[in-house]
C-alpha positions in Angstrom: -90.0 20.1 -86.8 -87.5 19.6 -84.2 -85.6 22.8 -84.9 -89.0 24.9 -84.4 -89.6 22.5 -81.1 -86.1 23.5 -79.9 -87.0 27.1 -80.7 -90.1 26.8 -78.6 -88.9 25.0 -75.9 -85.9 27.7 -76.0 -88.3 30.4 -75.6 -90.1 28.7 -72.7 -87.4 28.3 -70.3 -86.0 32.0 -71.2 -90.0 33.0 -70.7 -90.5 30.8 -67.0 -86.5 32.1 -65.9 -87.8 35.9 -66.6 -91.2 35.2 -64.7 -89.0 33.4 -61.6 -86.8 36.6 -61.4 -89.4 39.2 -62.2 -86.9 41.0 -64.6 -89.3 43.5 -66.1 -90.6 44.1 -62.6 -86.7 45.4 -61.1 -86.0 47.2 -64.5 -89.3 48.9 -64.1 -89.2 49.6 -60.2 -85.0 50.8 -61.1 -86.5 52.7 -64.0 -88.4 54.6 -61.5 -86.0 55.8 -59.5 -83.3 56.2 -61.6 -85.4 58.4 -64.3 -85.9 61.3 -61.5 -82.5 61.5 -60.5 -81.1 61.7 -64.6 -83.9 64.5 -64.6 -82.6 66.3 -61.5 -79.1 66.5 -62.6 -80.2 67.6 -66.0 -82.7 70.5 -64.2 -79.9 71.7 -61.9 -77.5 71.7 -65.1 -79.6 74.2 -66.8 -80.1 76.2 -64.1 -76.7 76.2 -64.0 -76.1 77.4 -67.9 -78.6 80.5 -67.4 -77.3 81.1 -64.6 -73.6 81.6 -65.9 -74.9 83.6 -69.4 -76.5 85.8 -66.8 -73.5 86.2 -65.1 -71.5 87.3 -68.3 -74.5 89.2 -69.7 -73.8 91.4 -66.1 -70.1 91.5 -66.5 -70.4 92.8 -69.6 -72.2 95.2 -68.6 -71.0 96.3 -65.9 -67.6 96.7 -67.5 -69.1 98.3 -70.3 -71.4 101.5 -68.6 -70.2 101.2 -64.9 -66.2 100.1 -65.4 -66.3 98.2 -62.5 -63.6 95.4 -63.0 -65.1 91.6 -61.5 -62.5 89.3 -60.8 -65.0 86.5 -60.2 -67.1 85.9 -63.3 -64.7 84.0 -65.7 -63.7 82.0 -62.5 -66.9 81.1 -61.6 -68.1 80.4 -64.9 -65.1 78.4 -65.9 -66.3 76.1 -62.9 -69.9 76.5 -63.5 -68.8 74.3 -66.5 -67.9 71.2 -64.3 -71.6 70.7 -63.2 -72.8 71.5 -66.4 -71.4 68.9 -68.1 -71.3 66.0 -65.2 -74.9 66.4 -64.5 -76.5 66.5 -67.7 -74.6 62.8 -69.0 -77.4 61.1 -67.6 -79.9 62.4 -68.9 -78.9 62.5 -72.3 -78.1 59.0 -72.3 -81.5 58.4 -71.4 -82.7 60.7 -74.4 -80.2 58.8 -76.8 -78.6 61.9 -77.0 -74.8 60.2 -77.8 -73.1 59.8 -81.0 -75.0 57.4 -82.9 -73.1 55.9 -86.0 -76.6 55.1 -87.9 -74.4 54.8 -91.3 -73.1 51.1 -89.9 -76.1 50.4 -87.7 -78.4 50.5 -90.6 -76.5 48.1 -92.7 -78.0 45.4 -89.9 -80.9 43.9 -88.9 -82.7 45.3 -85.3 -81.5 42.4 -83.8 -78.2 42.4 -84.8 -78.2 46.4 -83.7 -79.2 45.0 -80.0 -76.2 42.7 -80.0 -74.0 45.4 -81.0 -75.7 47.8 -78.5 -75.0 45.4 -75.6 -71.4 45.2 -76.5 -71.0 48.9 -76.8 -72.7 49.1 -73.3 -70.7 46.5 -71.7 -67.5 48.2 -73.0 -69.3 51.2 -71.7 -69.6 50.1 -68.3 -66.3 49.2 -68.2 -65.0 52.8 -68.7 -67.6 54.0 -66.6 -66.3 51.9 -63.8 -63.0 53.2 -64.4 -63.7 57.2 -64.5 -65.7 57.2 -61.9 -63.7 55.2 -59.3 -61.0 57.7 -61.0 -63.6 60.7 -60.2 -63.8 59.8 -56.5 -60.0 59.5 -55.9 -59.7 63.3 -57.4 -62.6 64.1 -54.5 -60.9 62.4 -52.0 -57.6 64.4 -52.9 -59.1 67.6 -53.6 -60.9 67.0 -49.9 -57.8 66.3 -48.1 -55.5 68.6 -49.7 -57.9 71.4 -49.5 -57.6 72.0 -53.3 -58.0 75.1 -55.0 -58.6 76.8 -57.4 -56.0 78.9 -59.7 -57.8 81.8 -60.1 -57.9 85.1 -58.0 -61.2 84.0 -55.9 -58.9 80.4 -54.8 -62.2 78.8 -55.0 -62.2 74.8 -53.2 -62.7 72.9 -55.9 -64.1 70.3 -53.4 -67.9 70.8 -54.3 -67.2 70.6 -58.3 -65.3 67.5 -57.8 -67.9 66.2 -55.8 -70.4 66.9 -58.9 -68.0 64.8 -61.2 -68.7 61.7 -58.5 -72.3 62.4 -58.9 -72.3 62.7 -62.8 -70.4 59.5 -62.7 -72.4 57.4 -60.5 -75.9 58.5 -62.2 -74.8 57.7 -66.1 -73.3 54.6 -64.4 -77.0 54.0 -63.1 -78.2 54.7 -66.9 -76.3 52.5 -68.3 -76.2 49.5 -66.1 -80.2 49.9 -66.6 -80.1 50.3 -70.6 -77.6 47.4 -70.4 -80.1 44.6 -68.9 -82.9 46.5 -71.2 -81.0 45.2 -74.3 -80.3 42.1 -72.9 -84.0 41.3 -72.2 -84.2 42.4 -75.7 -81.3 40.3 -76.9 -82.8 37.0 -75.2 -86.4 37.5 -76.5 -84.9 38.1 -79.9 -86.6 41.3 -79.8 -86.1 44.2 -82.2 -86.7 47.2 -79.5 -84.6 47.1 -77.0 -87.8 48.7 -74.4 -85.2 50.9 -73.2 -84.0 54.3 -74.4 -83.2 53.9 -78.2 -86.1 52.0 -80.3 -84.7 49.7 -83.1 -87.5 49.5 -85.8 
């Protein structure tokens, strides 16, 4: 009897400290304008990726029935590659697109799963601190030293370092936002973590 009163009165104060700060209400209202900007960056990446096969579909043929020689395509695509790749992390973090390891996260309980997700993410966050405060001193090098690129076009690589920044701050964004979603889910001993990935 006491250990269910405990429980209860547990899950009261949890419940009345969640209604004080209006938790659900900044997760939503964050939700909302993070989940437009994750879908921007993943728009502009795919533009980006027909854009470049375009670009080698008319080098090749160009080179093939014309035999003009383009020094700028591999370049280009090369750095198309940056963008790609930066802007689309977001996104498919939101979509649980990552490497999953469901062989070990089966062997527990959904609960147990939302513990373990909220270490991974704090870990997570960690790094993502790290890379992108690392991101932003290679922009603010690459700006300074007027940074180039290696190829015949010398393209500044200012703008594609500036994409890394971007790419860095929005799955930063994502993650922070999955990370209080678990926890909501950890305290209320939840089984769905209302966020991205569902744990049934």
């Amino acid at each position: 009897m006491g250990k269910v009163g405990g429980a209860s009165e547990r899950s009261r104060r949890i419940r009345n400290i969640r209604d004080k700060l209006n938790v659900d209400k900044v997760i939503d209202g964050a939700d909302r304008i993070i989940h437009p900007i994750s879908v921007a960056g993943a728009g502009v990446s795919g533009v980006l990726i027909i854009a470049a096969a375009l670009l080698i579909v008319a080098y090749v043929i160009n080179r093939r029935f014309i035999g003009q020689i383009w020094l700028f395509p591999e370049e280009y695509v090369g750095l198309a590659l940056v963008p790609v790749a930066y802007l689309a992390m977001a996104y498919s973090l939101r979509c649980g697109a990552q490497i999953n390891v469901s062989i070990v996260m089966s062997k527990f309980s959904p609960w147990k799963r939302n513990i373990m997700d909220l270490l991974a993410s704090l870990i997570g966050l960690v790094v993502l601190g790290y890379m992108t405060e690392r991101s932003i001193s290679w922009f603010v090098y690459v700006w300074q030293r007027h940074v180039t690129s290696t190829g015949p076009m010398r393209t500044p690589l200012w703008g594609f370092s500036l994409t890394m920044v971007l790419g860095m701050v929005m799955i930063s964004l994502e993650m922070i936002l999955h990370f209080f979603r678990t926890l909501m889910a950890v305290l209320r001993k939840s089984g769905q973590t209302d966020g991205y990935l569902p744990r049934e």
